[in-house]
Structure formats: structure tokens, C-alpha cells
C-alpha positions as semicolon CSV with decimal commas, in nm:
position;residue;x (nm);y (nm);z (nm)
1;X;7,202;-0,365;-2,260
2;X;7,220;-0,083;-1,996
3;X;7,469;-0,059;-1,706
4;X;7,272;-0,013;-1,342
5;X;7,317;0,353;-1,228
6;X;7,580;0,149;-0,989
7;X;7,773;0,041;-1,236
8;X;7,856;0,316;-1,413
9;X;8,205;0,450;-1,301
10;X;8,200;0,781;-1,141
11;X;8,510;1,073;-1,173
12;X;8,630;1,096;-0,841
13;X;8,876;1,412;-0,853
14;X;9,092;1,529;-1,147
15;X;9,454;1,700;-1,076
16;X;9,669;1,911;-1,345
17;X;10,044;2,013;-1,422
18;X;10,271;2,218;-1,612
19;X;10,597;2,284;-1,634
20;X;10,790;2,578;-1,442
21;X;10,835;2,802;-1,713
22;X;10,573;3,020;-1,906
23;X;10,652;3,258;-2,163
24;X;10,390;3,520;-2,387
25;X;10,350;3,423;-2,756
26;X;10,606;3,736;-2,834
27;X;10,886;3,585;-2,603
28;X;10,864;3,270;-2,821
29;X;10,881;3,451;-3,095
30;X;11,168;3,658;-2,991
31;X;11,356;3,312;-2,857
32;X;11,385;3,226;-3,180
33;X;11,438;3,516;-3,381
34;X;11,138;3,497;-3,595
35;X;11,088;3,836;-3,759
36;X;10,824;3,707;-4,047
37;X;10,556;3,920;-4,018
38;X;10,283;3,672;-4,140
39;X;10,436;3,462;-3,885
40;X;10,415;3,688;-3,611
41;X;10,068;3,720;-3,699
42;X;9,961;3,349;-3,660
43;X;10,078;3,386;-3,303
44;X;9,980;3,695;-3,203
45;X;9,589;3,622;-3,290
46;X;9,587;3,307;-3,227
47;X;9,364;3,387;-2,853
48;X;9,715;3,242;-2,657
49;X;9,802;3,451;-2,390
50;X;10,078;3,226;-2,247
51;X;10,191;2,851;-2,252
52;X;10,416;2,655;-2,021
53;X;10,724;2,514;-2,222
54;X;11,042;2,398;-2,222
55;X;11,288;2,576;-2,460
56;X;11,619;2,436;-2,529
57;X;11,876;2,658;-2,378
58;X;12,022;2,971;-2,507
59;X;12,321;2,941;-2,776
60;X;12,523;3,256;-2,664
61;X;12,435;3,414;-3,000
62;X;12,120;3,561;-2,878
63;X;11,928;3,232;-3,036
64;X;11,878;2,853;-2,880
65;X;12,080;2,516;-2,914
66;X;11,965;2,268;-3,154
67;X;11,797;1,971;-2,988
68;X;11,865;1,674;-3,216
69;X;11,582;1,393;-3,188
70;X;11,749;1,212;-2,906
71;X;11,736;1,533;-2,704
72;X;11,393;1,581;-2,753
73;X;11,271;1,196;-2,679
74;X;11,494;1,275;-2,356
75;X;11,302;1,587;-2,279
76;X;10,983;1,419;-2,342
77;X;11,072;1,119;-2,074
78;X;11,199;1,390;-1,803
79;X;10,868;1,594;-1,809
80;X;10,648;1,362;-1,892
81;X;10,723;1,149;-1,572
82;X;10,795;1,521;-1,370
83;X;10,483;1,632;-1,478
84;X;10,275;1,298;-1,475
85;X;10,375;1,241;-1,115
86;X;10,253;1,618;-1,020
87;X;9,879;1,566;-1,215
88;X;9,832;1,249;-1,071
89;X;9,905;1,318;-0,692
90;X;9,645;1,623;-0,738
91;X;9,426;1,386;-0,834
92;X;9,414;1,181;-0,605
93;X;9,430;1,442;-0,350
94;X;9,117;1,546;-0,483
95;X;8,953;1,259;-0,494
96;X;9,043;1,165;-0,145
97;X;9,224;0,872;-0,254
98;X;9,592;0,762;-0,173
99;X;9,848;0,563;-0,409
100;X;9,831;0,268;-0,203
101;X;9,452;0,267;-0,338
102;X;9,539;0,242;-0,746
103;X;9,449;-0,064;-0,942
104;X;9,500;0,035;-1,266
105;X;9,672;0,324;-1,446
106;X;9,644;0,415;-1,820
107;X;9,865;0,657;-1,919
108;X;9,805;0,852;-2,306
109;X;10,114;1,072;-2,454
110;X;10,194;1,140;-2,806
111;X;10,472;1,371;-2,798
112;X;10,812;1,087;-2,785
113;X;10,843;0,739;-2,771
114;X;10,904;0,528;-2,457
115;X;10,931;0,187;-2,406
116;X;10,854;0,115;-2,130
117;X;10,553;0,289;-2,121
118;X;10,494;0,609;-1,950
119;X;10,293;0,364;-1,688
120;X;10,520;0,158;-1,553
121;X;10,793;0,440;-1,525
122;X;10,551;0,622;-1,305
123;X;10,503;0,309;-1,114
124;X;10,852;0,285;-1,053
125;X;10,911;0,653;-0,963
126;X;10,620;0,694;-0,712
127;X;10,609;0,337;-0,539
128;X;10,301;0,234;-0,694
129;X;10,202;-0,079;-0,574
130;X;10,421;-0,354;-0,850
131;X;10,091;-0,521;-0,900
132;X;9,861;-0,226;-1,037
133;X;9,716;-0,323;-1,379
134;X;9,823;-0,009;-1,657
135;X;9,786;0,051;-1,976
136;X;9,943;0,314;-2,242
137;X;9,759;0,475;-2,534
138;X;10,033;0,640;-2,753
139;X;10,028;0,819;-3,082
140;X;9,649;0,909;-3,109
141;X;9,696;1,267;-3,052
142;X;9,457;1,536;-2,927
143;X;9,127;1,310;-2,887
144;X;9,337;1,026;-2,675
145;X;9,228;1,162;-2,352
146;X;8,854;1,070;-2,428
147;X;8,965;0,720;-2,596
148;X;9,204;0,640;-2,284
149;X;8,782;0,757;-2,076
150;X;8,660;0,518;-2,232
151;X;8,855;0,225;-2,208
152;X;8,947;0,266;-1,842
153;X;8,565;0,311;-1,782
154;X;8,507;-0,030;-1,921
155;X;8,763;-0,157;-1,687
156;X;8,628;0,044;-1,380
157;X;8,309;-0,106;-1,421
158;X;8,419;-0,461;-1,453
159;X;8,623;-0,410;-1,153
160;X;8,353;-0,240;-0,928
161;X;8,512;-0,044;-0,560
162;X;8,855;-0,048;-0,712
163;X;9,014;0,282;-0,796
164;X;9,184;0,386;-1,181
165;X;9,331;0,680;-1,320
166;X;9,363;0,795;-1,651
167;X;9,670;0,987;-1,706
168;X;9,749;1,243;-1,985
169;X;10,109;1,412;-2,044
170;X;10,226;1,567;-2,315
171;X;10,583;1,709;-2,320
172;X;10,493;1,939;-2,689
173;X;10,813;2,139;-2,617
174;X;10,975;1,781;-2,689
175;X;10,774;1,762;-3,062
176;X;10,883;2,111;-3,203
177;X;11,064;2,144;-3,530
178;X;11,218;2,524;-3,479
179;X;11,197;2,705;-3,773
180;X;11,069;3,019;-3,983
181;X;10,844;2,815;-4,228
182;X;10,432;2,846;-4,269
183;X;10,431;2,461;-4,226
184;X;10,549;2,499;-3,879
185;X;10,401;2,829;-3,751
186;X;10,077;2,727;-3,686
187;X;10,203;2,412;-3,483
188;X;10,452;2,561;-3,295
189;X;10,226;2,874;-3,205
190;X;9,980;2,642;-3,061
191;X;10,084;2,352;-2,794
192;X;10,198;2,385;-2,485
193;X;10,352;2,133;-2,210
194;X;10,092;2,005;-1,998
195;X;9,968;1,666;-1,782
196;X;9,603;1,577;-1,625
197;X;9,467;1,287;-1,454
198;X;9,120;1,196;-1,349
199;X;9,012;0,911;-1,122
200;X;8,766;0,676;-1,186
201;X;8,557;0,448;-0,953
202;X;8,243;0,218;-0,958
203;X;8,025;0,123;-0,711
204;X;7,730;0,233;-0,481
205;X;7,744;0,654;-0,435
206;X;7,895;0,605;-0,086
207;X;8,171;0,406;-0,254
208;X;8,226;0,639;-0,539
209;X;8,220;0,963;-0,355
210;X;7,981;1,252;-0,456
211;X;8,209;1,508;-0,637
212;X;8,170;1,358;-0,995
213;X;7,969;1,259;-1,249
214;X;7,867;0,914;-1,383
215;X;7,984;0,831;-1,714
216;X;7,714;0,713;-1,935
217;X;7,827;0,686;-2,274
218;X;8,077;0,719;-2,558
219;X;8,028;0,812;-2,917
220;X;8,344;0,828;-3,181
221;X;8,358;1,003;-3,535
222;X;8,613;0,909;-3,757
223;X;8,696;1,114;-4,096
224;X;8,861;0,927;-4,344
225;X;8,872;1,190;-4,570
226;X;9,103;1,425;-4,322
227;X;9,287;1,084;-4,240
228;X;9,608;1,257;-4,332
229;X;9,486;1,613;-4,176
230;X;9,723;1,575;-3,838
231;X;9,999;1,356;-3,872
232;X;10,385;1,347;-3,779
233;X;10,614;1,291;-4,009
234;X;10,979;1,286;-4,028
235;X;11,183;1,597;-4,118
236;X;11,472;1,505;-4,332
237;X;11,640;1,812;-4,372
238;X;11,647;1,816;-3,942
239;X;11,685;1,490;-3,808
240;X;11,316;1,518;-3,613
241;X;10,965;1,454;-3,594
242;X;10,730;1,724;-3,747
243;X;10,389;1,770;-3,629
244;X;10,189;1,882;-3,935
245;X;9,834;2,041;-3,897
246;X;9,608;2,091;-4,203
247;X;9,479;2,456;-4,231
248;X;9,144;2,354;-4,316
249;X;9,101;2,093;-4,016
250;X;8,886;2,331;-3,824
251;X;8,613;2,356;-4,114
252;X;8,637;1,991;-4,158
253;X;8,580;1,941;-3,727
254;X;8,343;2,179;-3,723
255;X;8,135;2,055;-4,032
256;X;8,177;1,691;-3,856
257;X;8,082;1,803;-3,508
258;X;7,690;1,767;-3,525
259;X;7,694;1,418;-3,656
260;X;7,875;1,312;-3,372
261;X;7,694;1,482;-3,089
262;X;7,417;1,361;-3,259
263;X;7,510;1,022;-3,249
264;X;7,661;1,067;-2,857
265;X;7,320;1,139;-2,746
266;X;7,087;0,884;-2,993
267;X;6,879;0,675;-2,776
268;X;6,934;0,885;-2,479
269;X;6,635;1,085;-2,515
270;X;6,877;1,385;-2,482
271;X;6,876;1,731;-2,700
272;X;7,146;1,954;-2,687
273;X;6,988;2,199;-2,509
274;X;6,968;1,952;-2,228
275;X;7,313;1,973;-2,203
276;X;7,437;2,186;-1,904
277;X;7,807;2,192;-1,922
278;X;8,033;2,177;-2,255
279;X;8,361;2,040;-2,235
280;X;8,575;2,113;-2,577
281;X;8,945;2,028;-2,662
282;X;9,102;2,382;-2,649
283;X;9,253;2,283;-3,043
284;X;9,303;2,658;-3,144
285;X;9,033;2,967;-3,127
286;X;8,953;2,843;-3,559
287;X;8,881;2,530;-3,410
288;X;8,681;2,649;-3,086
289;X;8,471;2,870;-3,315
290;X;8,381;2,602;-3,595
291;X;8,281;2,407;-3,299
292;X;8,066;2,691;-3,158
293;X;7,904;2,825;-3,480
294;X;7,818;2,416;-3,577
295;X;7,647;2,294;-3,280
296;X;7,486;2,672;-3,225
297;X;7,681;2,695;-2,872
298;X;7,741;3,033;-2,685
299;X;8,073;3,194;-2,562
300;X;7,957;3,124;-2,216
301;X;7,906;2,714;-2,303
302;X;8,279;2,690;-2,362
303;X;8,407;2,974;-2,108
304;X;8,675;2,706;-2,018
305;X;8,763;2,550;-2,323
306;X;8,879;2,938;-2,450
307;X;9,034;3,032;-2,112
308;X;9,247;2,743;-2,127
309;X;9,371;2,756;-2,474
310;X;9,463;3,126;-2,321
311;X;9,626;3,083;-1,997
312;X;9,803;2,709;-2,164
313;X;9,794;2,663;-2,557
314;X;9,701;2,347;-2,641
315;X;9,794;2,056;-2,393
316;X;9,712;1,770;-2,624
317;X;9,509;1,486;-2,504
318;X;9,511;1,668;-2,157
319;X;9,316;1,938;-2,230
320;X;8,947;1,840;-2,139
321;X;9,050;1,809;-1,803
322;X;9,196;2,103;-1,750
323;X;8,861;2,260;-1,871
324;X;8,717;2,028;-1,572
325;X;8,886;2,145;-1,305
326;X;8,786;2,442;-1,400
327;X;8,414;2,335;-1,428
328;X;8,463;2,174;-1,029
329;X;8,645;2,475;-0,899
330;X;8,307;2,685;-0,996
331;X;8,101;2,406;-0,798
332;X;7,802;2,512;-1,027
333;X;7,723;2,182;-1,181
334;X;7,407;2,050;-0,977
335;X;7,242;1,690;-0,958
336;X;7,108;1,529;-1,241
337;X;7,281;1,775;-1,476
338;X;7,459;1,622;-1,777
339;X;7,789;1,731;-1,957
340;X;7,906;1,680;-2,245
341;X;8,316;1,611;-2,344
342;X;8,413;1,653;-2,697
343;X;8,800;1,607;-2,782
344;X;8,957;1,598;-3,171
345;X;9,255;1,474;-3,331
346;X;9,459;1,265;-3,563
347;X;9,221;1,033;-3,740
348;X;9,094;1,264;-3,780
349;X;8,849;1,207;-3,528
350;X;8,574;1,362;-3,281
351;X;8,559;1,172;-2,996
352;X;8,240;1,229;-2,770
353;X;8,146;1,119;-2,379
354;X;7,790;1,194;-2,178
355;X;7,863;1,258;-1,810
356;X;7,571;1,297;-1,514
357;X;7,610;1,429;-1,197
């Protein structure tokens, strides 16, 4: 069974945050004294320009402090909430919306542990009415943005004229491990702190408002092969979490990426050269390409997947959105067009959404 056009919840507005300081891929590098020259390299090409993070303080030695665990979980709560708060008002802003008007809020983050959920802290730090339904997808990673879509969609159109947001923040200067190995380079040359929100709504078009498109469908891929391909994992010898990243998960995204699109737009009618506007998980330029080269993309399809991997990093489950605003702030995308979202992560998974203006 179809949902009526009506039905179908509509983004509203979207709204993005970082944190207040930026540094080049050499300043990191220099911040922690990391003279390896195979290190160096993985940051230098890895198509980052800059990327918003939070560094633990200097040591006076010319280094930085140690953050044990409960630091870093600390860190996490502080920006996630700063940043969280700043994303969501923008998005609301944008969508013309006010807090008084949110029903439900679903909030995603994988980089610390909180209980309560990122949700209700927000609730209590902004006002939000007490009543507002939320939600909190944690631990899924880099695709959780697209799984948080979909379930708030569902919700959205069960609950037709009432307003949601889905709400991404990740803290990743909170899930570093600091230190000169191969394991690590690769991770900690990549993410960056970051937060997005988008607002949903169902409902006639002069209920939803025009800016958006109407979500029409959802696809997931999981790999069970790659199930251990990104995955944290606890680092004895420092007291801390350790992201750990595969180096051949961009071959195995990129070989996986035309079964799911495929599957995304089975049924539809849809090929993929109907699609007018590509929407990719900025997961590092290996992963971007694979992506490209697989589904037989051009440079210009994913302008703003690669210009915010450069001008970010890697934001984590936010990062699709940030490649929307983008997309809005051109105001190319024309009626009747459809998009296409694609995020990846832990699972390891391709996660897939058709949008229509």
C-alpha cells in the first residue's frame, strides 16, 4: 500500500552547527606532535581542508592533556547539547516554525553515552514543551541520520499537521584515541564535530510549506560480511573508546552501493538518471570516489558531498544534511525533481531515501 501524496511528510527547513574552533589538517598534526611521515600523508591527502574540533588543552610542554574517558563522555554531553541546541533553532528558523510548535524530537549521536538521552536534555535546556514525544538512536554510526529519516517519517505521517525534528550531533573530538599508530590515523584524520536537524511535517502543501521535498521511500543494505568493518572498541592500554575503520570499507561500500540504489528505486519506475540531486555521506574522498566510480556519478552529482568533507571532515550521522543546506541555499532543485540520500556506516550498512520536490 501507497501513502496519498498528502501523507507523505515533507522537510520543512534543515539548520547546522559546529563548534567555535577550526584548525587545517597540519595544525592537528602539529597539536600533537605527529612527525610520521606516512602519517602525515593520510592527512594531508585525505581532500580535508579544515574541521571544527575540540582539542583538549595544551600541556605546557608544547603537546595536549590527556583526556581520560570520563573527560571525553563530559565533552561529548557539553557540545552535543551546545551544538544540538544551535542546529535545531536554525531549523526551525528555516522552516518557519517555533519551539512551542515541536511534537516529537529524535535525536541520533554515537560519539559518548548519555542517559538521559540527548532528547530530553535538549528539552530541558531549551523549554521544550514537557510533553513533546522524542526518541534517541545511539550507537549506529555514520548511516543513523537516514535510519533516525525514516523512523520519524513514519511517525510524521501517523501524526499528520504536527511538526518533528530529527536531530544529529556528534561531538568526534569526544571519540579520539590520540596517538602515532596506523590504526588511529585514518580515524582521527577524518571526523570532525558537527550537529544538523531537519524538520518534518505532513499534511496538505499549505500545511507543510513549499521549501521541501516529500519523502517517498526508504531502502537499507546491510553487509554482514563487513559486520566488524566500523566498530568501537575499548583501548586497554588508554582507558578509552577507539573508533576503528577497516581500510578496505570503501571498496566494500562502493561494490555494495548499486544493489542498494537499485533496490531504493524498485517499483518506482525510477532510473538513476532520473535522479536530479545526489546526496552522499561525506565518509572520506576513498569512500566518495568508490561511490562515484560504482553508480557511474559525476564530480558535479556530489559537488556537496566533497565540499563538505572539505570545509568539515566527516560529521557522522549529520553529514547528509549539511550537504542539504547546501543543495537549498543553491535554490536549483525545481518541482517534481527527485533526490536521492545515501548515508553508510557501522553494520556495515548503506542506508538509502527517495525525496520529491
Amino acid at each position: 500500500m501507497t501513502l496519498a501524496a498528502e501523507s507523505r511528510p515533507r522537510a520543512l527547513g534543515v539548520g547546522t552547527a559546529v563548534t567555535s574552533t577550526s584548525y587545517t589538517q597540519r595544525e592537528v598534526l602539529d597539536a600533537f606532535r605527529i612527525t610520521d611521515s606516512k602519517i602525515r600523508s593520510v592527512f594531508l591527502n585525505s581532500a580535508i581542508e579544515r574541521r571544527h574540533l575540540t582539542l583538549p588543552p595544551p600541556d605546557g610542554t608544547g603537546g595536549r592533556v590527556h583526556e581520560p574517558q570520563g573527560d571525553l563522555l563530559d565533552k561529548h554531553k557539553a557540545k552535543a547539547i551546545e551544538m544540538g541546541a544551535e542546529a535545531l533553532r536554525a531549523c526551525l528558523k528555516r522552516a518557519g516554525a517555533d519551539l512551542s510548535e515541536l511534537r516529537h524530537l529524535c535525536c541520533v549521536t554515537s560519539t559518548g553515552l548519555l542517559t538521559p538521552g540527548l532528547s530530553a536534555l535538549l528539552i530541558k535546556e531549551l523549554g521544550i514543551d514537557r510533553h513533546c514525544g522524542r526518541s534517541d538512536i545511539v550507537g549506529m554510526g555514520c548511516n543513523a541520520g537516514l535510519n533516525a529519516l525514516n523512523v520519524v517519517a513514519g511517525w510524521a505521517a501517523a501524526h499528520p499537521g504536527e511538526l518533528a525534528v530529527v536531530l544529529c550531533a556528534e561531538a568526534c573530538s569526544a571519540a579520539y584515541t590520540i596517538d602515532s599508530t596506523m590504526r588511529t590515523a585514518v580515524v582521527n584524520s577524518l571526523f570532525g564535530d558537527g550537529a544538523s536537524a531537519i524538520a518534518l511535517r505532513s499534511g496538505p502543501d499549505g500545511v507543510a510549506g513549499p521549501e521541501g521535498p516529500r519523502i517517498i521511500k526508504f531502502a537499507s543494505c546491510l553487509i554482514p560480511d563487513a559486520c566488524d568493518a566500523m566498530r568501537y572498541d575499548w583501548d586497554r592500554d588508554q582507558g578509552r573508546y577507539s573508533f576503528y575503520l577497516d581500510p578496505l570499507i570503501p571498496y566494500v561500500v562502493g561494490a555494495h552501493a548499486e544493489l542498494a540504489v537499485d533496490r531504493l528505486l524498485a517499483g518506482t519506475g525510477l532510473r538513476r538518471s532520473d535522479i536530479a540531486h545526489w546526496l552522499v555521506h561525506s565518509g572520506g574522498k576513498k569512500v566518495i570516489d568508490a561511490v562515484v566510480v560504482n553508480l557511474g556519478l559525476t564530480r558535479h552529482d556530489v559537488r556537496h558531498t566533497v565540499g563538505v568533507l572539505r570545509d568539515y571532515g566527516n560529521v557522522s550521522s549529520g553529514s547528509f544534511l549539511f550537504s542539504y543546506e547546501r543543495l537549498l541555499d543553491e535554490g536549483i532543485a525545481q518541482p517534481g525533481e527527485y533526490g536521492l540520500l545515501m548515508t553508510m556506516g557501522p553494520g556495515s550498512t548503506i542506508e538509502t531515501a527517495l525525496v520529491q520536490w
